[in-house]
FITILUM-609729 format. One line per 3 residues: number of its first residue (from 1); their letters; for each residue x, y, z negated of C-alpha. Coordinates in Angstrom, 3 decimals. Each point is the difference from the previous one (the first is absolute). Example, Ala and Ser with C-alpha at 12.3 -4.5 7.8 and 13.67 -1.06 7.14 Angstrom:
2
1	AS	12.300 -4.500 -7.800 | 1.370 3.440 0.660
This chain:
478
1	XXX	13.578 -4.700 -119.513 | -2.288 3.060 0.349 | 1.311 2.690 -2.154
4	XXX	-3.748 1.589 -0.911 | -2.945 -1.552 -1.198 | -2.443 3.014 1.981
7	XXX	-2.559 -0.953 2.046 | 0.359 2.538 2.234 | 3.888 -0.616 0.284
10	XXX	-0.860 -3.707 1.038 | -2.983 1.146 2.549 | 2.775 1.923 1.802
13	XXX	2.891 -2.001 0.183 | -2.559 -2.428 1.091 | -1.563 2.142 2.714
16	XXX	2.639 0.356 1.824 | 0.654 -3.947 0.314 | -4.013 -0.300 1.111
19	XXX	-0.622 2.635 2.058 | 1.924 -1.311 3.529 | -1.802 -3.749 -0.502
22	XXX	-2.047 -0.987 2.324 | -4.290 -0.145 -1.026 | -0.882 -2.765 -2.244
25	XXX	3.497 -1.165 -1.238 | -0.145 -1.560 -2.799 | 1.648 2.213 -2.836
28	XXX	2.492 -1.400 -2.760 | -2.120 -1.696 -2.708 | -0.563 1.525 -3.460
31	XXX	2.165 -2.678 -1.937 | 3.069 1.195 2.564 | -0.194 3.342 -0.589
34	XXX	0.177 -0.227 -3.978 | 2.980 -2.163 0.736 | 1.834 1.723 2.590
37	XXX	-0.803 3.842 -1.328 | 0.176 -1.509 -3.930 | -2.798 1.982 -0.714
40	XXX	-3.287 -0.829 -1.955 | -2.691 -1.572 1.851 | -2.189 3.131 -1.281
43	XXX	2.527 2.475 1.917 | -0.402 -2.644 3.069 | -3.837 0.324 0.208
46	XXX	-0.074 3.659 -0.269 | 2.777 0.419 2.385 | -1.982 -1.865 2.392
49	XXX	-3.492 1.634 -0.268 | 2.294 3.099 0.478 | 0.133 -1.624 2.757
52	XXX	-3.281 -0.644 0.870 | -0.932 3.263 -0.272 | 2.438 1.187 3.031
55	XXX	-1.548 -2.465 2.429 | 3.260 -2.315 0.342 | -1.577 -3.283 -1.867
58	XXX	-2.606 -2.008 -0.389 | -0.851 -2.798 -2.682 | -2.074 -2.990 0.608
61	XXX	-1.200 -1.612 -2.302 | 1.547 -3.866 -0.138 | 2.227 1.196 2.654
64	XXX	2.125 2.117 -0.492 | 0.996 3.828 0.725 | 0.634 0.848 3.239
67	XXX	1.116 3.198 2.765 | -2.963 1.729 0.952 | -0.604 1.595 3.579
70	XXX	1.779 2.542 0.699 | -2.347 3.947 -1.062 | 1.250 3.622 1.433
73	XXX	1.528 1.456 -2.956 | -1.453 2.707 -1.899 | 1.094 3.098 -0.344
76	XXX	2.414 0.263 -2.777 | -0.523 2.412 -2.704 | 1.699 1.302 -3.053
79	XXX	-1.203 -1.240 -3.326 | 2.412 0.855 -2.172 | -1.862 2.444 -1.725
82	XXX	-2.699 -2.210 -1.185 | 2.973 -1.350 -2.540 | -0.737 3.293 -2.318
85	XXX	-3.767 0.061 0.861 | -0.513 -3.126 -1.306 | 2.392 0.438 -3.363
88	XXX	-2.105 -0.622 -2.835 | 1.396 2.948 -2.517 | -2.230 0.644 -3.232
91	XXX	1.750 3.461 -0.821 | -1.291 2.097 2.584 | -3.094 2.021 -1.306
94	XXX	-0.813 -3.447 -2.048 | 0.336 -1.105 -3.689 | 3.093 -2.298 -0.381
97	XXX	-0.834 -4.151 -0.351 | 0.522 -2.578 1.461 | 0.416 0.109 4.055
100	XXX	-2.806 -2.406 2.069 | 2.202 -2.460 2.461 | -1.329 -2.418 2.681
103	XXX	2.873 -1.584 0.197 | -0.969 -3.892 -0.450 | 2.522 -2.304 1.642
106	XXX	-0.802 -2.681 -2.629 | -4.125 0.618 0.720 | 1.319 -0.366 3.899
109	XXX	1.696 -2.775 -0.658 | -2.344 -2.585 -0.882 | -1.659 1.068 3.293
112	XXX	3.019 -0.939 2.089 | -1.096 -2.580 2.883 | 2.743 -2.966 -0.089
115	XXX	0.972 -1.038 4.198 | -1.207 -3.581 1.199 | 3.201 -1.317 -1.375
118	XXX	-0.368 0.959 -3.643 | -2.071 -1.598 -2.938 | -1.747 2.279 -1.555
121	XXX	0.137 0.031 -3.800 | -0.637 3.691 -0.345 | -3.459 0.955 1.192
124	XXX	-2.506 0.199 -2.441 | -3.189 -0.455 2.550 | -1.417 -3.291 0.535
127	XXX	1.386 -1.625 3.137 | -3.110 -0.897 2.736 | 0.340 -3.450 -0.911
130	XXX	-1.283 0.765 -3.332 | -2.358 2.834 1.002 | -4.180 -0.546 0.177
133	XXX	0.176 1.171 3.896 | -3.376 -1.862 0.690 | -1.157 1.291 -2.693
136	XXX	1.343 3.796 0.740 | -1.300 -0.207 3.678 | -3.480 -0.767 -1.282
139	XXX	0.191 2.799 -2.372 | 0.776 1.998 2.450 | -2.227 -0.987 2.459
142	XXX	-3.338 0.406 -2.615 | 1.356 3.602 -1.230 | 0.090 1.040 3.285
145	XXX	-3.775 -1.236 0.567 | -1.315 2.040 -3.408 | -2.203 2.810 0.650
148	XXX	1.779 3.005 -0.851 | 3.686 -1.605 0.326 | 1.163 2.736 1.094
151	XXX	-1.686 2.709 -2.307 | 2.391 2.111 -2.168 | -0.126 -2.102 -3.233
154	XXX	-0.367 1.910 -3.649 | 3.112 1.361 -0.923 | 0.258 -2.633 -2.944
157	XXX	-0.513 -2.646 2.182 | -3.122 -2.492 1.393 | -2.184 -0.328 -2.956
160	XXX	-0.250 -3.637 0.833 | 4.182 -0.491 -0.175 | -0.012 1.920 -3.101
163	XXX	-2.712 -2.142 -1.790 | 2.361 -2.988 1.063 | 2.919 1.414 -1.119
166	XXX	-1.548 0.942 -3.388 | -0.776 -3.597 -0.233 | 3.126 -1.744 0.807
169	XXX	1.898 2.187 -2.192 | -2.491 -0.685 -3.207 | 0.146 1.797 -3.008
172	XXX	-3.601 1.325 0.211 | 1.209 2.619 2.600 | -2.946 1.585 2.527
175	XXX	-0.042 1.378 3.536 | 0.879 3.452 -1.464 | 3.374 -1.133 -1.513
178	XXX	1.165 -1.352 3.325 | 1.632 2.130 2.654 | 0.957 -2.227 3.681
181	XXX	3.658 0.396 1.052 | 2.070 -0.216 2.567 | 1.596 -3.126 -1.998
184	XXX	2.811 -0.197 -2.689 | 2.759 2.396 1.135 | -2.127 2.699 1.034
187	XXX	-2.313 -0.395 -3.440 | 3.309 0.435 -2.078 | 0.932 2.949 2.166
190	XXX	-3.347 1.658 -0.913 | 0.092 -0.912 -3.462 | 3.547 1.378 -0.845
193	XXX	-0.655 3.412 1.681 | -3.698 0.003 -1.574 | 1.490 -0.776 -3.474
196	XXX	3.448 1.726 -0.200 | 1.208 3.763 0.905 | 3.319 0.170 2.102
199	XXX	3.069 0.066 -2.747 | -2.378 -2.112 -2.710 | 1.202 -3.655 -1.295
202	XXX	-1.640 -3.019 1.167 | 1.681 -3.568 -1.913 | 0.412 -2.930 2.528
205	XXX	0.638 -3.559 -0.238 | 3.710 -0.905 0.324 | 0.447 -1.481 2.696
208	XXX	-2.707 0.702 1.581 | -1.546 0.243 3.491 | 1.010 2.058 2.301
211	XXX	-2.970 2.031 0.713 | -0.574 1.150 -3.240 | 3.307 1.233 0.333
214	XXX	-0.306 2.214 3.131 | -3.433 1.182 -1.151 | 1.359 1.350 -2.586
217	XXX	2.573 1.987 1.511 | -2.417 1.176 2.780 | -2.470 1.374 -2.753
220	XXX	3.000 1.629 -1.514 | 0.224 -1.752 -3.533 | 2.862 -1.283 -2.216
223	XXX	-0.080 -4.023 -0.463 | 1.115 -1.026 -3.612 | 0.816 -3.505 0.355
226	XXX	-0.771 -2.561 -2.506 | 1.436 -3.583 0.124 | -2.626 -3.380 0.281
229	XXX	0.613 -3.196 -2.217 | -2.055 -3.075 0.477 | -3.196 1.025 -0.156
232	XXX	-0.202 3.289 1.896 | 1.299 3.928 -0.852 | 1.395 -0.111 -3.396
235	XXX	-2.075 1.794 -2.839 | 2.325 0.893 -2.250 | 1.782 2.258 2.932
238	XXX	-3.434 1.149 1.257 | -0.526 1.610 -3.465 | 2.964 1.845 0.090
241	XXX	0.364 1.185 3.468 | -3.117 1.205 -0.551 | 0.474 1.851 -3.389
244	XXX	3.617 1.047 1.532 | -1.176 1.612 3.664 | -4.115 0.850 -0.922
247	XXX	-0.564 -2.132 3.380 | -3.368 -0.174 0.604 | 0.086 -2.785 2.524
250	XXX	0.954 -3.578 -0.167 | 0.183 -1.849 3.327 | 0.056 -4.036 -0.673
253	XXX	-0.916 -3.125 1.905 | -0.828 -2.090 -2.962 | -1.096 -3.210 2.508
256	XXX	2.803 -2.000 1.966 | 2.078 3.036 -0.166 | 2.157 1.261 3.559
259	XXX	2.831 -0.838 -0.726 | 0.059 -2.119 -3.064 | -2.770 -2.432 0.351
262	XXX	-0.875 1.234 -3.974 | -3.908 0.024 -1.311 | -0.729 1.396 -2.801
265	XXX	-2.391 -2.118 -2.700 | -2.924 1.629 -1.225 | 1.549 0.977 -3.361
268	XXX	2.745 2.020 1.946 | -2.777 1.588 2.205 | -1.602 1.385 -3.023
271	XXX	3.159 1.386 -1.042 | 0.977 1.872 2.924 | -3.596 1.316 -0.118
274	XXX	0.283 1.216 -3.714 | 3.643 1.231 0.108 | -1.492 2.453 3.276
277	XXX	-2.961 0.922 -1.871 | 1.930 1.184 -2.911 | 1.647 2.159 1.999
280	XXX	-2.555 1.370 2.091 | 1.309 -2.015 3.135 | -1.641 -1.494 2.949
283	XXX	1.080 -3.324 0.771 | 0.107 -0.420 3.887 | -0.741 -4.186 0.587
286	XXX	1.003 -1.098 3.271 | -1.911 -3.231 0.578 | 1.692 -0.608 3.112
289	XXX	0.365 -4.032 -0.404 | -3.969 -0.734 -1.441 | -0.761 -1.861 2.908
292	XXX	3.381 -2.230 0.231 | -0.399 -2.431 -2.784 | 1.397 -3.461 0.994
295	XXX	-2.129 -2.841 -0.496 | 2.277 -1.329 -2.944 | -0.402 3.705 -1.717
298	XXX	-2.411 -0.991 -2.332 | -2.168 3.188 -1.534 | 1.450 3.115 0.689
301	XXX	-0.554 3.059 -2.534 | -2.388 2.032 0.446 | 1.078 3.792 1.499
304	XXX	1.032 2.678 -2.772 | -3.158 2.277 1.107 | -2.499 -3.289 -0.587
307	XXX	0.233 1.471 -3.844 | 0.679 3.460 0.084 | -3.221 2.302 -1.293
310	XXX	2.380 3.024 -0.269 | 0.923 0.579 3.324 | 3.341 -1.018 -0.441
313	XXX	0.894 -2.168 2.845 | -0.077 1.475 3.913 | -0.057 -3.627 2.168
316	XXX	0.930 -0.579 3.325 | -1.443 -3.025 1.557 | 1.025 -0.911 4.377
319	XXX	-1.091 -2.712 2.071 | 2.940 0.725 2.146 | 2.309 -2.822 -1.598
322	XXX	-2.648 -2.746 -0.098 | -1.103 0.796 3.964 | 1.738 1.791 2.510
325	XXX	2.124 3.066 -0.354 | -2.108 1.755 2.601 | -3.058 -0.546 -2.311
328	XXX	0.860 3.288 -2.073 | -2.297 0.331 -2.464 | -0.125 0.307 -3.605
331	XXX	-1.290 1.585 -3.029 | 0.696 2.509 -3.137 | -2.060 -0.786 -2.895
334	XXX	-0.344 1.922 -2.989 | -2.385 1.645 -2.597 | -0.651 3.600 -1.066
337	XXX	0.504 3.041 1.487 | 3.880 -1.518 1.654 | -2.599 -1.013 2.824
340	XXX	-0.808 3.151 1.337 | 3.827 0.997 -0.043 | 0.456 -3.066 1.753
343	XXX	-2.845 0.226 2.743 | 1.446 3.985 0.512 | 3.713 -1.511 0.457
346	XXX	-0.881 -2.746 2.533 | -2.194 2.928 2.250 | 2.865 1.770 0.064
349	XXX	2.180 -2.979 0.935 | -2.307 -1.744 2.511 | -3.550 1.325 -0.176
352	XXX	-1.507 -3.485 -0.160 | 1.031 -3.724 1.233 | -1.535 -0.406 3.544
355	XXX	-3.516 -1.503 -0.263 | 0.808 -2.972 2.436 | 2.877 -0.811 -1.933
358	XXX	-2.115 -0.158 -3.089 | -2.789 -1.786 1.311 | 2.259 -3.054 1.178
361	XXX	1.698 0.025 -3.131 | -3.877 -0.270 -1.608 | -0.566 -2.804 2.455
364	XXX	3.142 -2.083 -0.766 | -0.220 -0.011 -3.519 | -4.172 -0.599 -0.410
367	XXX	0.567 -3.170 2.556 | -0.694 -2.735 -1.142 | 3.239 -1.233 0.731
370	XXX	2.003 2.306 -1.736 | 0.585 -1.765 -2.665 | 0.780 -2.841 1.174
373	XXX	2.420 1.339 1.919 | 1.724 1.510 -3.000 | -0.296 -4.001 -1.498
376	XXX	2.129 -0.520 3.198 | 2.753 2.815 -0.238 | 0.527 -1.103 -3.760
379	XXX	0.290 -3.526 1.228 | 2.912 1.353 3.055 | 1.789 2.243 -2.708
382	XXX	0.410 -2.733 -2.212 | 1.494 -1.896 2.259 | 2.149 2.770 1.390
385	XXX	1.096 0.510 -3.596 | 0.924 -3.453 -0.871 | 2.177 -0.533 2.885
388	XXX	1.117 3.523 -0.135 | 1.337 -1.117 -3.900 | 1.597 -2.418 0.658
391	XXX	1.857 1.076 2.864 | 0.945 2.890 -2.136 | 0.801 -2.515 -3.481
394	XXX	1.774 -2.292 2.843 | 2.518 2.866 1.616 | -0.249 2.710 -3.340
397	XXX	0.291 -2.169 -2.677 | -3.338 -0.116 -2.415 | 1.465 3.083 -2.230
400	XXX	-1.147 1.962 3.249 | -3.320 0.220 -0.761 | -1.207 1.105 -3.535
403	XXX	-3.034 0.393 1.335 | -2.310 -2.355 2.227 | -3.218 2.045 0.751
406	XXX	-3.622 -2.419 0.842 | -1.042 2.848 2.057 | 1.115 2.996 2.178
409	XXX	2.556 -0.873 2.933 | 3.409 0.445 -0.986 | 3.019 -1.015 -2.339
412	XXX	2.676 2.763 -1.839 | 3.308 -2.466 -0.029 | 2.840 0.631 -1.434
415	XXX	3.425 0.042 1.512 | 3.364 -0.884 -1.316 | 1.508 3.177 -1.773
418	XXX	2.741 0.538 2.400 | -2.183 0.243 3.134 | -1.660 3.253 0.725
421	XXX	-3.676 -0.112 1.219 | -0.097 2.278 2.935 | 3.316 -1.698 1.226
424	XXX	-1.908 -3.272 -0.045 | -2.583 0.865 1.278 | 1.138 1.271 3.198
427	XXX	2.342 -3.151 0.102 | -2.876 -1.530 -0.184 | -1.756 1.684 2.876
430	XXX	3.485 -1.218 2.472 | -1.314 -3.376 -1.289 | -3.053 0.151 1.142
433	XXX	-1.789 0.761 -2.853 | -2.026 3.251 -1.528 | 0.598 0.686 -3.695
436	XXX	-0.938 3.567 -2.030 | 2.858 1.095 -2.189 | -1.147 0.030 -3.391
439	XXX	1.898 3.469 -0.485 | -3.367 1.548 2.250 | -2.519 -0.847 -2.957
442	XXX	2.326 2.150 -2.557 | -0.633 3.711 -0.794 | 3.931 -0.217 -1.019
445	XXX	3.021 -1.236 0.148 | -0.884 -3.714 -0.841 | 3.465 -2.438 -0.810
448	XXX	-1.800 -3.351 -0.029 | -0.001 -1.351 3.884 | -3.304 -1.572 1.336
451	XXX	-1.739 -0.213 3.337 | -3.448 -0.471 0.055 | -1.472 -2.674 2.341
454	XXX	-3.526 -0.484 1.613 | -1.464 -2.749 0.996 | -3.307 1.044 2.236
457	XXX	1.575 1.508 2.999 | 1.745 -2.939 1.077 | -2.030 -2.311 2.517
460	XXX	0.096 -2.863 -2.295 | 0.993 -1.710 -3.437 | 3.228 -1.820 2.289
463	XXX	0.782 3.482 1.303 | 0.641 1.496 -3.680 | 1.589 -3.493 -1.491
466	XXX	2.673 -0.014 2.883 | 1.086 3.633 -0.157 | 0.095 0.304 -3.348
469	XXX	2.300 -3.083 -0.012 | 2.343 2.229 2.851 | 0.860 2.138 -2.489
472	XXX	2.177 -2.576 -1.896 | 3.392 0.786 1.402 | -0.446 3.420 -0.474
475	XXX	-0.133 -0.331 -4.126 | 3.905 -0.833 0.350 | 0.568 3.480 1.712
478	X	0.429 3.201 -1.269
């Protein structure tokens, strides 16, 4: 057993056992590691992009991670000091609040890269199998070709993406309400700092996704969770966080919710959307799921900003989940005089989304396959669901899922009360399977064990039915 769960700890005990191999020995796999070190597998990936960064490994894709050839070493240097350089302290010749952090191991989870010999039920991307490559490599290709590709684009974004954007969102928006992102994470980012001073309130979903989470800390604010019931944050709570903390920010996903799989109905929309106004709130919408419907979804409600003439509602929209997660781009819609603070926040953040970045995205989504392709991912998701469900009813037990989403990518099951979600999940991992602890989609201490379980970054439907069904002698444990 490894006494310490640091990184760093694990990169150097682990140095020392890598450094004499010979080039291009294959290193222990990821699964190993967790079991031999009894670590998580998130301390396992950053131990070994620790050691990446020194030169002694190499991953390969499908392969494996192997010993790289042998570099002259640098010069070694003393960095100890950068420890106090880089404390964030808000007393010194500042007003006391709340301090920023960029501390996100649950953010950095979900981007953790499973070995060749684990199933991966974490990621949230699409795997290629379920990408549009053709369709991406066309894009690509015809963006490429436009005159002026390669032009600095307006600072809000190509007028052209912005008109589509205005359009596929709805609610009578125009070009002028639409600002082009560098896709969901960083649009929440922007918004939070844009909307919030460092020590101010901001209510959250509970749980809730992870990068909401670790925006908020990194812009400095206070979450004030507030639980969800069936159909999406609870109003009743909303109400009187709000009247309790003066928050004047509300961050919800009120579509196929990450984790829960919750929607809220229209009624419950206009709630949320009331309750905020009363209080002179801004209700931030991440849409990140708009494009995931299943086939079997039926209608889906329309976004909280569709009916919003106040202003109320600041909405994200990304076609990151519903493409590729290289295809980073997304939007921040809103009306009134928010849109200036927005466009002002996102120069400062990334001065504008590259043009040829933007114009594939325009090609790929005026194509006149687009969608139809999206016909074709519902079609694939339901399918991944189904089997996905009952895998899970199968080895779970149906109480497991109080929820069964038609659209997003992902199921929040429930584990027996005396297992412990971080436990299983790296007992998973020495199984051969990625899970994400439900504790990493909590702002606190959370007593109700789940893992949360995706379904899309798995090469197929078989993939996620058999390792889910691994986990069975593991509910016994604990």
């Amino acid at each position: 057993m490894f006494d310490s769960s640091s990184s760093q700890d694990l990169a150097d005990a682990l140095t020392g056992e890598i450094h004499d191999l010979p080039a291009g020995t294959r290193i222990t796999t990821h699964r190993e590691l967790v079991r031999r070190f009894g670590v998580s597998a998130t301390t396992v990936s950053r131990a070994l992009a620790i050691l990446t960064r020194r030169g002694l490994i190499d991953s390969r894709p499908g392969a494996g991670t192997y010993r790289t050839a042998a570099r002259p070493e640098a010069r070694a240097g003393d960095t100890a000091w950068q420890e106090a350089a880089l404390e964030l302290t808000n007393h010194i010749g500042s007003p006391s609040g709340t301090p920023r952090g960029f501390k996100a191991p649950a953010l950095l989870s979900t981007l953790a890269t499973a070995g060749p010999d684990v199933v991966d039920l974490n990621g949230g991307y699409l795997h290629p199998e379920l990408q549009p490559l053709t369709a991406l490599a066309t894009a690509l290709s015809r963006a490429a070709r436009r005159t002026g590709a390669w032009d600095r684009p307006p600072v809000g974004g190509v007028p052209e993406l912005r008109d589509w954007f205005a359009a596929d969102i709805g609610g009578g928006l125009g070009r002028h309400d639409v600002l082009v992102c560098g896709a969901g994470q960083s649009a929440l980012a922007t918004a939070l700092r844009a909307l919030g001073q460092p020590g101010d309130p901001v209510v959250v979903e509970s749980p809730t996704y992870p990068g909401t989470m670790a925006a908020a800390h990194a812009a400095g604010l206070r979450m004030v969770p507030v639980p969800l019931d069936g159909d999406g944050i609870r109003a009743d709570y909303l109400d009187e966080a709000l009247t309790r903390t003066g928050a004047r920010v509300v961050v919800v996903q009120p579509l196929f919710q990450n984790p829960t799989g919750t929607s809220a109905p229209i009624e419950r929309g206009r709630e949320i959307r009331a309750i905020a106004r009363g209080h002179g709130a801004f209700v931030v919408e991440d849409d990140f799921a708009r494009h995931m419907a299943h086939a079997d979804s039926g209608p889906t409600p329309p976004p909280l900003i569709a009916d919003d003439p106040d202003g109320t509602v600041v909405h994200i929209r990304s076609l990151t989940k519903a493409t590729s997660p290289n295809l980073r781009v997304g939007a921040l819609a809103a009306r009134g005089p928010v849109v200036a603070r927005l466009r002002a926040a996102l120069v400062v953040d990334t001065m504008f989304v590259p043009a040829p970045l933007q114009l594939t995205a325009l090609e790929v989504v005026t194509a006149p396959g687009w969608k139809r392709g999206l016909a074709a991912l519902g079609s694939a998701l339901a399918h991944r669901r189904r089997t996905a469900v009952d895998a899970v009813s199968a080895t779970f037990g149906a109480h497991a899922l109080a929820v069964v989403p038609r659209g997003g990518y992902h199921l929040w099951v429930s584990l027996p009360d005396h297992l412990d979600g971080r436990q299983f999940s790296a007992a998973a991992l020495t199984n051969g399977v990625a899970l994400t602890p439900g504790d990493n989609y909590y702002p606190t201490d959370n007593s109700a064990p789940h893992v949360r379980l995706s379904y899309v970054a798995a090469p197929s439907a078989a993939d996620v039915g058999d390792a889910v069904r691994r986990l069975g002698p593991l509910l016994a444990e604990g």
